[in-house]
C-alpha positions in Angstrom: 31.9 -71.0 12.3 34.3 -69.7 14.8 33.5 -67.0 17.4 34.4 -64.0 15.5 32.3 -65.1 12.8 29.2 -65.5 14.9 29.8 -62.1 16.3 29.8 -59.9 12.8 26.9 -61.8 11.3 24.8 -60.9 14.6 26.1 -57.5 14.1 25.1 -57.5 10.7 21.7 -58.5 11.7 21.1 -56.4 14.4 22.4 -53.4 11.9 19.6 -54.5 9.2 17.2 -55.3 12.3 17.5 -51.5 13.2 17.4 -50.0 10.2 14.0 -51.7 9.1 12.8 -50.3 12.5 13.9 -46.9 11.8 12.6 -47.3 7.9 9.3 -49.0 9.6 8.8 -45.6 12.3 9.7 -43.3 9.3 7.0 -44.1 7.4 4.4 -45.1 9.9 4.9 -41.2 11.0 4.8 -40.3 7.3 1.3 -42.0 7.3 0.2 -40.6 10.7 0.8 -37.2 9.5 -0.9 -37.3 6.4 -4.0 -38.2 8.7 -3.0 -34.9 10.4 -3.5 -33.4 7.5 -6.3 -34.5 5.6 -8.1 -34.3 8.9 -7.4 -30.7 9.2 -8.1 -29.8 5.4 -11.4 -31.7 6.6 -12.2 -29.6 9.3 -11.5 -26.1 7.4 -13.6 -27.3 4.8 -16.3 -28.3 7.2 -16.1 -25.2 9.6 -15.9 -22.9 6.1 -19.1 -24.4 4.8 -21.0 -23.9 8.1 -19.9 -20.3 8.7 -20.1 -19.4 4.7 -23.1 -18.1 3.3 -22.4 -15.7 0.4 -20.8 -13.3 2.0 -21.4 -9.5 0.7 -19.7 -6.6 1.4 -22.0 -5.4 4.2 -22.1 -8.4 6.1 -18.3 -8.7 5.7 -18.6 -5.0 7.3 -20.7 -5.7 9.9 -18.8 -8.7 11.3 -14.9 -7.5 11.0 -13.5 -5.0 13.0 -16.3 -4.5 15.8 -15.5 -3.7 19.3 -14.4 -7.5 20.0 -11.8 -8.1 17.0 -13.6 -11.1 14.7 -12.2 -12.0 11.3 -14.6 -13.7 8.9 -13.9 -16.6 7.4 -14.3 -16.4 3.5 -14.2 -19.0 0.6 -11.7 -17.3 -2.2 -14.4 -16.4 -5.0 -15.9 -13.9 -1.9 -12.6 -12.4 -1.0 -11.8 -11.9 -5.2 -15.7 -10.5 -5.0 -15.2 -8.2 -1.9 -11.6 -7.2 -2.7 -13.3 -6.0 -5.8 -15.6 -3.5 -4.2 -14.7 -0.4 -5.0 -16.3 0.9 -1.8 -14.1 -1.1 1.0 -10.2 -1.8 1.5 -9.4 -5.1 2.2 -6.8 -7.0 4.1 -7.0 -10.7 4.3 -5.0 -13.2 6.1 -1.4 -13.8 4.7 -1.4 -17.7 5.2 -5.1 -18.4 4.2 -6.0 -21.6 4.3 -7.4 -24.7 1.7 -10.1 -22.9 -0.7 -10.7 -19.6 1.1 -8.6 -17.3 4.2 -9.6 -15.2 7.2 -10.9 -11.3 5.9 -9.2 -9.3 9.3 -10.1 -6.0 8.3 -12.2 -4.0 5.9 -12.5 -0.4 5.9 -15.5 1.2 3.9 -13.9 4.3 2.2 -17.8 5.8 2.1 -17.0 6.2 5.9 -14.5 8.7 5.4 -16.3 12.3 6.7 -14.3 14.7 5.4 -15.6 18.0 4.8 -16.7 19.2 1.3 -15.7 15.2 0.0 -18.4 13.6 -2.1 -17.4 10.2 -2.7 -19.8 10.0 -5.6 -18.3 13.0 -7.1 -14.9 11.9 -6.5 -15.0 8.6 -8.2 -17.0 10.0 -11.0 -13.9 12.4 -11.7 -11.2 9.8 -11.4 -12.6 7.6 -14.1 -10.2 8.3 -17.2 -7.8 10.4 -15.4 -4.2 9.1 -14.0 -3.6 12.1 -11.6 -6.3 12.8 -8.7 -6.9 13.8 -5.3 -6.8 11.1 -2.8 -7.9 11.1 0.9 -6.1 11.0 4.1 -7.5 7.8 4.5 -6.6 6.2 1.6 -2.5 8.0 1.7 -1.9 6.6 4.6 -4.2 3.4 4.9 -4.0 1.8 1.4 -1.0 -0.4 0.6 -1.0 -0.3 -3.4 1.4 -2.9 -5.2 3.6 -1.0 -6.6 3.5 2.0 -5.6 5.9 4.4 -3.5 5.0 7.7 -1.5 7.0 10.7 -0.9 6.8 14.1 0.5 6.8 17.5 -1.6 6.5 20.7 -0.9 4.6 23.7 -2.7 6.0 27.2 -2.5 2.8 29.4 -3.5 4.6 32.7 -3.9 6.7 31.9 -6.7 4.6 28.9 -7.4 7.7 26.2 -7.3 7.2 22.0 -6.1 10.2 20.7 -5.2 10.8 17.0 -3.4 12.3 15.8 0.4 15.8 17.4 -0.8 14.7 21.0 -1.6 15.7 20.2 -5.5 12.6 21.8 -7.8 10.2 19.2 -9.8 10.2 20.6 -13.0 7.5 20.3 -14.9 5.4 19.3 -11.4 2.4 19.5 -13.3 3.4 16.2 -14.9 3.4 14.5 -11.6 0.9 16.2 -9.8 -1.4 18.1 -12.1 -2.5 21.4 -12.0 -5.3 20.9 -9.3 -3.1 21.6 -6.0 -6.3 22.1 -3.9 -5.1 22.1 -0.7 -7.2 20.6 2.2 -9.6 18.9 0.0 -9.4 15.0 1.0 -6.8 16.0 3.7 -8.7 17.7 6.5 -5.9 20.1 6.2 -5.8 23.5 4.5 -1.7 23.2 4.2 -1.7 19.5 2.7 -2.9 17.8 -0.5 -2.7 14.3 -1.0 -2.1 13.1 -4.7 -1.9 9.5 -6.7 -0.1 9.5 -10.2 -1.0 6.1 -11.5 0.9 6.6 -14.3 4.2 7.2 -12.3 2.6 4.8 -9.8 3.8 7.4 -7.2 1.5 9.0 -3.8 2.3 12.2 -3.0 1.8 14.4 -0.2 1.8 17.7 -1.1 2.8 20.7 2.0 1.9 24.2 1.0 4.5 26.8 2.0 3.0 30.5 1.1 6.2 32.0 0.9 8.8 31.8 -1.7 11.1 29.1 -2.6 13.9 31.8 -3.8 13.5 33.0 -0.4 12.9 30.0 2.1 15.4 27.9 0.2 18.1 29.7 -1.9 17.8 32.4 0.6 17.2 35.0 -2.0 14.9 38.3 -0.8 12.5 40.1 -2.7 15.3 42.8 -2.5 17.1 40.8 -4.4 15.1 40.2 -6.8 14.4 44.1 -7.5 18.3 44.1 -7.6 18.6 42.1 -10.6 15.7 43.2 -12.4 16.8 46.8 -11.4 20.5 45.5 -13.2 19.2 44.0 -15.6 17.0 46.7 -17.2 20.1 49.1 -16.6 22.3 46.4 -18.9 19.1 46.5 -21.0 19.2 50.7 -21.6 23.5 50.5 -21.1 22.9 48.3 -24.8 19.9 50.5 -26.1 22.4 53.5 -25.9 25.7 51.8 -27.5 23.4 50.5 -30.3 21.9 54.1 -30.9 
């Protein structure tokens, strides 16, 4: 074996040396970080069980959101039971983690004080009906799949809804029902806040007193006695020829 040949075949060998060393590292770290793993599955299993004790929705009330932020830790039967409640809003963790997640807020809708709103009532008149009145609250603090909001405004004297772009909803009773009640769940006497399940739409409604003709086309009430004033005239021009 000459010189040259000596030299590739301990090339050769230190190639295939290397590359088991490399395979060798690979897959000792493969195995090292499965340890990682099911030593950290471990661990949330462990600290779960010792902080879990079927939660409820009070005690999930009590501990989240106090003065010093604390999320709760919850197995995911009790966040499918609490999420349930039709009482509370619920946000939970968006990368919960083996068997359960982290609850970082609640909100208990029962603690909305709104004047003349009995949530009793309220729910009671929702069940079986796709169009209600919603609260302030839950407009602008629940995040409903599915559902878009949107702006609309009411124009009380000639009793005309249109959307963001001024155009008229036509027939708005369809998408808002016939229960405008303004202030009622809003705190505000000029705003109305409304859920169409059925269009899975939310709705705030703005009251405008005056007159969409008016405010919008730019029409005047003299205007209007215009027309009808040339209108009855066409009406007794005809009544005359036909005589």
């Amino acid at each position: 074996m000459n010189g040259k040949q000596f030299g590739a075949l301990l090339a050769v060998g230190a190639a295939a040396f290397s590359g088991g060393v490399a395979l060798g590292h690979f897959l000792a770290q493969k195995k090292v970080q499965e340890k990682i793993d099911a030593e950290l599955n471990r661990i949330w299993h462990e600290d779960l069980e010792k902080k879990r004790k079927q939660l409820t929705v009070e005690d999930v009330i009590k501990e989240v959101n106090p003065a010093i932020f604390k999320p709760v830790a919850a197995t995911e039967e009790e966040i499918g039971l609490i999420t349930k409640a039709e009482i509370v809003s619920v946000s939970v963790d968006s990368e919960p983690g083996p068997g359960g997640g982290l609850i970082t807020s609640v909100r208990r809708i029962f603690d909305d004080v709104i004047p003349g709103w009995n949530w009793n009532e309220e729910l009671n008149a929702r069940e079986g009906q796709s169009i209600y009145i919603v609260t302030h609250s839950e407009f602008h603090g629940d995040d409903l799949e599915g559902y878009t909001s949107g702006t609309l405004t009411y124009y009380r004297g000639d009793d005309m809804l249109t959307d963001e772009l001024g155009v008229p909803v036509v027939p708005y009773r369809k998408f808002v029902g016939s229960c405008l009640n303004f202030g009622h769940g809003s705190g505000d006497p000029e705003i109305v806040y409304i859920r169409n399940e059925t269009e899975k739409m939310e709705w705030e409604v703005i009251l405008d007193t005056g007159r969409y003709e008016e405010e919008v086309l730019g029409l005047t009430v003299e205007d209007d006695y215009a027309r009808q004033d040339e209108h009855l005239e066409h009406s007794v021009r005809r009544f005359r020829v036909d005589e």
